[in-house]
Backbone as JSON Lines, residues from 0, in Angstrom:
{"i":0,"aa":"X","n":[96.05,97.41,101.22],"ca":[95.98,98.18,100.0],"c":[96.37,97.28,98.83]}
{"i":1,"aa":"X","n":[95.62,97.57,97.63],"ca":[96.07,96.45,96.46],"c":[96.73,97.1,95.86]}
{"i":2,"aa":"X","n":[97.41,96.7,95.3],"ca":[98.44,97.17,93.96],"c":[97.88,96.76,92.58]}
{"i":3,"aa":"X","n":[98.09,97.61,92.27],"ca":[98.17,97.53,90.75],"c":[98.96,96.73,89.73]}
{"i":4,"aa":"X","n":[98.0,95.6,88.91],"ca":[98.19,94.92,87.9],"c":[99.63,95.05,87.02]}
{"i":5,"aa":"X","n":[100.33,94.34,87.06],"ca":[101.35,94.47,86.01],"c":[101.35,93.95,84.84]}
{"i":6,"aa":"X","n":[101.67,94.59,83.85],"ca":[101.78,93.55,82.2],"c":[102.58,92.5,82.13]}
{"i":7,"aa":"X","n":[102.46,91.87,82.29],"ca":[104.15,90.79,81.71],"c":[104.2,90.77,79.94]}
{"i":8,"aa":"X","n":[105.21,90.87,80.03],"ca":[105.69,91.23,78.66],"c":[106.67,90.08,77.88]}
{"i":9,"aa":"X","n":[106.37,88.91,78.69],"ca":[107.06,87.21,78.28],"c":[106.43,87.05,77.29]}
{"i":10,"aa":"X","n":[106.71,85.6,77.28],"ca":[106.11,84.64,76.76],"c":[104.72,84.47,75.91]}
{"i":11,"aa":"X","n":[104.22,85.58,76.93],"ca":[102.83,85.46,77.0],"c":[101.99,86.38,76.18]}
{"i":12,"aa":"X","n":[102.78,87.45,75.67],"ca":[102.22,88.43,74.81],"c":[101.82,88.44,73.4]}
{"i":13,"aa":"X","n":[102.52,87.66,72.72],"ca":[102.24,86.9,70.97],"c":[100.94,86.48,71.07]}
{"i":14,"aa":"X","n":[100.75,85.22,72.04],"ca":[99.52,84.38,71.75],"c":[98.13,85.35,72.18]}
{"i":15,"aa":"X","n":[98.38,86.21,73.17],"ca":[97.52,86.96,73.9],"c":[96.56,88.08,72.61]}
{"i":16,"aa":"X","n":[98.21,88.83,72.14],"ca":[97.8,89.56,70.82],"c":[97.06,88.67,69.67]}
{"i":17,"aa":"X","n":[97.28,87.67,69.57],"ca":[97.27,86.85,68.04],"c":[96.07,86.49,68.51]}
{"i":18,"aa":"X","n":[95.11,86.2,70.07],"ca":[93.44,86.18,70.38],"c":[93.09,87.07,70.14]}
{"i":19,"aa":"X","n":[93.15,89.0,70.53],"ca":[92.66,89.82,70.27],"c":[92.64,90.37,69.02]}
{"i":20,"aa":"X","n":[93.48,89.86,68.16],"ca":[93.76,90.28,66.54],"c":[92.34,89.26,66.12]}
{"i":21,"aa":"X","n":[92.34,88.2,66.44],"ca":[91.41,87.26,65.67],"c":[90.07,87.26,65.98]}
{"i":22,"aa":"X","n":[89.53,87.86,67.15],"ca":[88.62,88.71,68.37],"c":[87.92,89.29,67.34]}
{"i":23,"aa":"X","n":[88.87,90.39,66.83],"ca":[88.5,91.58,66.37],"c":[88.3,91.58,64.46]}
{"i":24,"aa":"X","n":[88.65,90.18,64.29],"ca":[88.43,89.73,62.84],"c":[87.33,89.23,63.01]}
{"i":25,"aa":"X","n":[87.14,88.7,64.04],"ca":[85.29,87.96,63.75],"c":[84.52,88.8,64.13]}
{"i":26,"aa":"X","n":[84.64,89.6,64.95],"ca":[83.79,90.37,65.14],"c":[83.52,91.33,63.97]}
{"i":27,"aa":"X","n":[84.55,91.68,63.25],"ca":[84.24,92.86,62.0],"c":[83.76,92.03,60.82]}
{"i":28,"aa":"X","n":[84.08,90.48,60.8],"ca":[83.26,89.72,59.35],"c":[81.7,89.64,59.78]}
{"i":29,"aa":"X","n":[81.67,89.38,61.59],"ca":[80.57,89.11,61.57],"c":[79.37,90.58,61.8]}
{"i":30,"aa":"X","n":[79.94,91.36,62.12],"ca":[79.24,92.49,61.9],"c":[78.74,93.08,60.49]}
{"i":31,"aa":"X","n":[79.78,92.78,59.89],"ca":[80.02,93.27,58.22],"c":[78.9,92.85,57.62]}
{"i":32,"aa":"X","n":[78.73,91.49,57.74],"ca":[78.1,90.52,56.81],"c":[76.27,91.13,56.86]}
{"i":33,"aa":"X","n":[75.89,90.65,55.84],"ca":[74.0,90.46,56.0],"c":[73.71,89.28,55.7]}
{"i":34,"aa":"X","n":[72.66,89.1,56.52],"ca":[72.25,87.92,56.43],"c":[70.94,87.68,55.8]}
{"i":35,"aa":"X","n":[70.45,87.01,54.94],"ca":[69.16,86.97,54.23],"c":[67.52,86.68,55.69]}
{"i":36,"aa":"X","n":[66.62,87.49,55.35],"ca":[65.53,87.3,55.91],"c":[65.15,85.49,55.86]}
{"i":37,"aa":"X","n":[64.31,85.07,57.16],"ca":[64.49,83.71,57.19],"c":[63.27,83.78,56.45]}
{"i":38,"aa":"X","n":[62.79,82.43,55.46],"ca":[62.27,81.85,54.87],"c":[61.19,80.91,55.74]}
{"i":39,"aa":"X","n":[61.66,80.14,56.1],"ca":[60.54,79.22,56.94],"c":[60.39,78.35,56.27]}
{"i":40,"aa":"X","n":[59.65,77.23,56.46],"ca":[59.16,75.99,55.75],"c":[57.19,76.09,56.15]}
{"i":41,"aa":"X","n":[57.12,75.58,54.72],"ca":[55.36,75.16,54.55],"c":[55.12,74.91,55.64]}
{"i":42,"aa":"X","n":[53.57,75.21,55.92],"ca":[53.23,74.24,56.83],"c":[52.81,72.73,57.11]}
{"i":43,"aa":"X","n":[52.36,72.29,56.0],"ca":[52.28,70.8,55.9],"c":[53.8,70.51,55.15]}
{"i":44,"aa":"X","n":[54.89,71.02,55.41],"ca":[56.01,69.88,55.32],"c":[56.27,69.13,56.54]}
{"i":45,"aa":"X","n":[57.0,68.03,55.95],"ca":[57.03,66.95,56.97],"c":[58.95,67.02,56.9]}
{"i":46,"aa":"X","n":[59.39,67.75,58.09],"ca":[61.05,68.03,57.86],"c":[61.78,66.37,58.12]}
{"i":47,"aa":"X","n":[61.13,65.95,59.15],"ca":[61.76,64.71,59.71],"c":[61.62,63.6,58.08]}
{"i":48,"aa":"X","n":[60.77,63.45,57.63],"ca":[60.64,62.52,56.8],"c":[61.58,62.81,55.2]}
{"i":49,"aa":"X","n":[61.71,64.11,54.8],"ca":[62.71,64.86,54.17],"c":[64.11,64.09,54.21]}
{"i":50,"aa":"X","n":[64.28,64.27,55.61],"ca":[65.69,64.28,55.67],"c":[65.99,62.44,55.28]}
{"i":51,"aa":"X","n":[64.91,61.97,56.38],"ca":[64.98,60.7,56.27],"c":[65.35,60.07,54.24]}
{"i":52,"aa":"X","n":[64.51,60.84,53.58],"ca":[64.66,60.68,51.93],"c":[65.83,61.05,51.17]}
{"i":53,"aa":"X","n":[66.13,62.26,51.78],"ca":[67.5,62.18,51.43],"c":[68.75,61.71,51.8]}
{"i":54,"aa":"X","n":[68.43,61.15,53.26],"ca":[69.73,60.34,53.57],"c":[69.56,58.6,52.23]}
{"i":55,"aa":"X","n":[68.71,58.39,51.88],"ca":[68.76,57.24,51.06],"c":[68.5,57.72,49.52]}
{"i":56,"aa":"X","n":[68.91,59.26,49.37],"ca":[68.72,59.58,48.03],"c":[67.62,59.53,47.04]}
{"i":57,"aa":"X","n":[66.32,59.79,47.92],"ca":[65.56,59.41,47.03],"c":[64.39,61.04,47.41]}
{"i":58,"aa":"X","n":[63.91,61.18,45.77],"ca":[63.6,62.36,45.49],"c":[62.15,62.45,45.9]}
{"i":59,"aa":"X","n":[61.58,62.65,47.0],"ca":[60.4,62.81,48.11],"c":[60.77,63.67,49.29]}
{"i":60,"aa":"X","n":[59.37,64.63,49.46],"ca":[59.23,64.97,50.6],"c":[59.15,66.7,50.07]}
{"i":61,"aa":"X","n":[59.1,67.68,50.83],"ca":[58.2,68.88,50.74],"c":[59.25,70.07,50.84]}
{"i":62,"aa":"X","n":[60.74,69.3,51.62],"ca":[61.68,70.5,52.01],"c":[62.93,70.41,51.06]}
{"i":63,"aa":"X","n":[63.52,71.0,51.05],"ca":[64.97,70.52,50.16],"c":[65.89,69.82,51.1]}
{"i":64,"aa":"X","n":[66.51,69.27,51.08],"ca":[67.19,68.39,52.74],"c":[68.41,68.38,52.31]}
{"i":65,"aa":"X","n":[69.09,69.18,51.13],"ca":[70.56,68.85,50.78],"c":[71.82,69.72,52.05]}
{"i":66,"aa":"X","n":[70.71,70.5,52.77],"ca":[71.71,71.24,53.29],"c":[71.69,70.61,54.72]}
{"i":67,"aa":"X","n":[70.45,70.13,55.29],"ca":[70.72,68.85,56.32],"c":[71.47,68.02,56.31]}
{"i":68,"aa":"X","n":[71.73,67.31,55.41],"ca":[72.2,66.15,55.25],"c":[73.37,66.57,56.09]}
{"i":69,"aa":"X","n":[74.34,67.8,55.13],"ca":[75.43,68.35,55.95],"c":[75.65,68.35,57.57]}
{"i":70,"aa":"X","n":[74.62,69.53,57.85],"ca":[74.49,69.68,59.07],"c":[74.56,68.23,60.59]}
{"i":71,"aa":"X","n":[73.31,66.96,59.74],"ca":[73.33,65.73,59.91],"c":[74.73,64.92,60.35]}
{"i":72,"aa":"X","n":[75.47,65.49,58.85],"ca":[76.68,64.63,59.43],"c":[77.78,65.04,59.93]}
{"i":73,"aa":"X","n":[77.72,66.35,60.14],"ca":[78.98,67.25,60.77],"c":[78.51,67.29,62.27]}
{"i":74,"aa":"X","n":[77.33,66.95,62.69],"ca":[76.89,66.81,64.09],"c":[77.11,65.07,64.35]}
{"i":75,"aa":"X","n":[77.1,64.26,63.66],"ca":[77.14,63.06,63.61],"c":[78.76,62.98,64.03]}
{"i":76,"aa":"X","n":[80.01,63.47,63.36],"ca":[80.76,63.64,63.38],"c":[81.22,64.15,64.77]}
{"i":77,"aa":"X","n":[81.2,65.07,65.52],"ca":[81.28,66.22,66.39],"c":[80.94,65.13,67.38]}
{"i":78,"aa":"X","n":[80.1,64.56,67.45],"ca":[79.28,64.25,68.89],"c":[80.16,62.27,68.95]}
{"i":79,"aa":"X","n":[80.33,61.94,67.88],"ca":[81.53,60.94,67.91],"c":[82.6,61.12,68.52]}
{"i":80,"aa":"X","n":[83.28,62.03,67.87],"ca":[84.56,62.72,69.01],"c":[84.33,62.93,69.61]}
{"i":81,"aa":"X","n":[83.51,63.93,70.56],"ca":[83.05,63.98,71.8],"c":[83.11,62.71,72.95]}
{"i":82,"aa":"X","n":[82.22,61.76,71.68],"ca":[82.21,60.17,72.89],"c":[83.11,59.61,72.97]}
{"i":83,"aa":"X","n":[84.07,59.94,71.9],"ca":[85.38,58.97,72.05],"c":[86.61,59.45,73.31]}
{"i":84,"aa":"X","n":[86.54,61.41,73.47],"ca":[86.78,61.66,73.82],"c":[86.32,61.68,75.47]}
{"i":85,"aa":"X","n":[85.25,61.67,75.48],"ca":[84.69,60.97,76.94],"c":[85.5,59.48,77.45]}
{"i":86,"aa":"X","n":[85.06,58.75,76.85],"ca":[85.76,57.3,76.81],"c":[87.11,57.5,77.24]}
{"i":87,"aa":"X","n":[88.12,58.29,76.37],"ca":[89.07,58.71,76.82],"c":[89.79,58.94,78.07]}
{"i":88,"aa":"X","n":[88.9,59.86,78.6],"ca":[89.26,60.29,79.63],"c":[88.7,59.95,80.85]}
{"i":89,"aa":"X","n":[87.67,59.26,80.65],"ca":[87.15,58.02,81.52],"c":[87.88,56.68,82.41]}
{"i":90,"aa":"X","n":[88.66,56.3,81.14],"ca":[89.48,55.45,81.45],"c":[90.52,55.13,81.94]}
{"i":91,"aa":"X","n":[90.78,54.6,83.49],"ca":[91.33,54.41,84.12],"c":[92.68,53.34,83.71]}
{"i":92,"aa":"X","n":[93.49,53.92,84.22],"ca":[95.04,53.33,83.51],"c":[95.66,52.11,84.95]}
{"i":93,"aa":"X","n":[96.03,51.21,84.37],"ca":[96.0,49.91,85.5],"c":[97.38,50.51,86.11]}
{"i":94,"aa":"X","n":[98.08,51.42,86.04],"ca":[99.28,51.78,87.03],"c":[98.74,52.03,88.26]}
{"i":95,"aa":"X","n":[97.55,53.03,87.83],"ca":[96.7,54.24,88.82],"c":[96.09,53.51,89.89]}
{"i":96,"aa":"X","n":[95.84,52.25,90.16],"ca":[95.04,51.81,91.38],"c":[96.26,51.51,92.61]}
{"i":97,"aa":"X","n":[96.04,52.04,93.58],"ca":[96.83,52.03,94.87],"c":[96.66,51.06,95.32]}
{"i":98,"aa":"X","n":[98.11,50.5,96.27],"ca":[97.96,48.85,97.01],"c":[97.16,48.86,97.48]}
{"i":99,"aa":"X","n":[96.59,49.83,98.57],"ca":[96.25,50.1,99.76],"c":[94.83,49.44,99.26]}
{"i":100,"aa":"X","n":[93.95,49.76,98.59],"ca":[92.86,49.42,98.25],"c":[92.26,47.82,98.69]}
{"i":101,"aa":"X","n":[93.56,47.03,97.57],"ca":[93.72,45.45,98.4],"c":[94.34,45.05,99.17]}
{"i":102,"aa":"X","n":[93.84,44.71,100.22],"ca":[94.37,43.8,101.54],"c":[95.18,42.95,101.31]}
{"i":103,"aa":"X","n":[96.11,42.61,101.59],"ca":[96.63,41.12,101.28],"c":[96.01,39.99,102.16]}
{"i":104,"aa":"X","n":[96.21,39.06,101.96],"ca":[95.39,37.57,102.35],"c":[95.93,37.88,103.9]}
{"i":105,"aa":"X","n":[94.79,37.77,105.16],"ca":[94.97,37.55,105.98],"c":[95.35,38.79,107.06]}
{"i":106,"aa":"X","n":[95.22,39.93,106.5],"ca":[95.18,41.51,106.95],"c":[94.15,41.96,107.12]}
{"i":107,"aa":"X","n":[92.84,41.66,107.17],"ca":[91.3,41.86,107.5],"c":[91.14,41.92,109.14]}
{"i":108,"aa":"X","n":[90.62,43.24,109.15],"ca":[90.82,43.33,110.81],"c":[89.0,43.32,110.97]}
{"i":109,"aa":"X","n":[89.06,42.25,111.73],"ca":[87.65,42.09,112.56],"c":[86.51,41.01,111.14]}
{"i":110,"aa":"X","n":[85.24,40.42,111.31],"ca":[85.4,39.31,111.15],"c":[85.63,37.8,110.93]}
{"i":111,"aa":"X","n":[85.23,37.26,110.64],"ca":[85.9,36.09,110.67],"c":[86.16,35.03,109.24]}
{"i":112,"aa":"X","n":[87.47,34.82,109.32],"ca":[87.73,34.58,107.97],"c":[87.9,32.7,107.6]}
């Protein structure tokens, strides 16, 4: 027979409340809000070449790209940390390798040395 769940009422109850308080804040901004009908882009714009113009500031191309650029470099950003953070944790710390791994000279069992 299972028993029934208990609350703990530690430690653990502030941070628990202070997720469901903030839960329930995004959920009511994001419900709240309207959002404008999407727009779209021309069909003969060229988005890739846009952006390319405005990363070197220069006034060409069919889309407005000021709000890429953003997007551009806050993903540029994001995906840096990410790799650095990979790297991170990738990397093996020279304490961490066990003796056992290397033999010492002359402990090789079977052939011939």
């Amino acid at each position: 027979m299972t028993t029934r769940p208990k609350l703990r009422l530690g430690s653990q109850l502030l941070p628990g409340l202070a997720a469901v308080a903030l839960f329930v804040l995004f959920a009511f901004v994001f419900l709240s809000s309207s959002f404008p009908s999407p727009t779209g882009f021309p069909g003969d714009a060229n988005i890739t070449a846009s952006i390319g113009y405005a990363l070197f500031n220069i006034e060409a191309g069919g889309v407005p790209a000021e709000g890429f650029i953003v997007a551009f470099f806050t993903i540029a950003i994001v995906l840096d940390a990410a790799l650095d953070g990979a790297v991170l944790l990738a990397r093996r710390d020279v304490d961490d390798t066990p003796d056992e791994l290397v033999p010492e000279r002359g402990l090789f069992e079977g052939g011939d040395d």
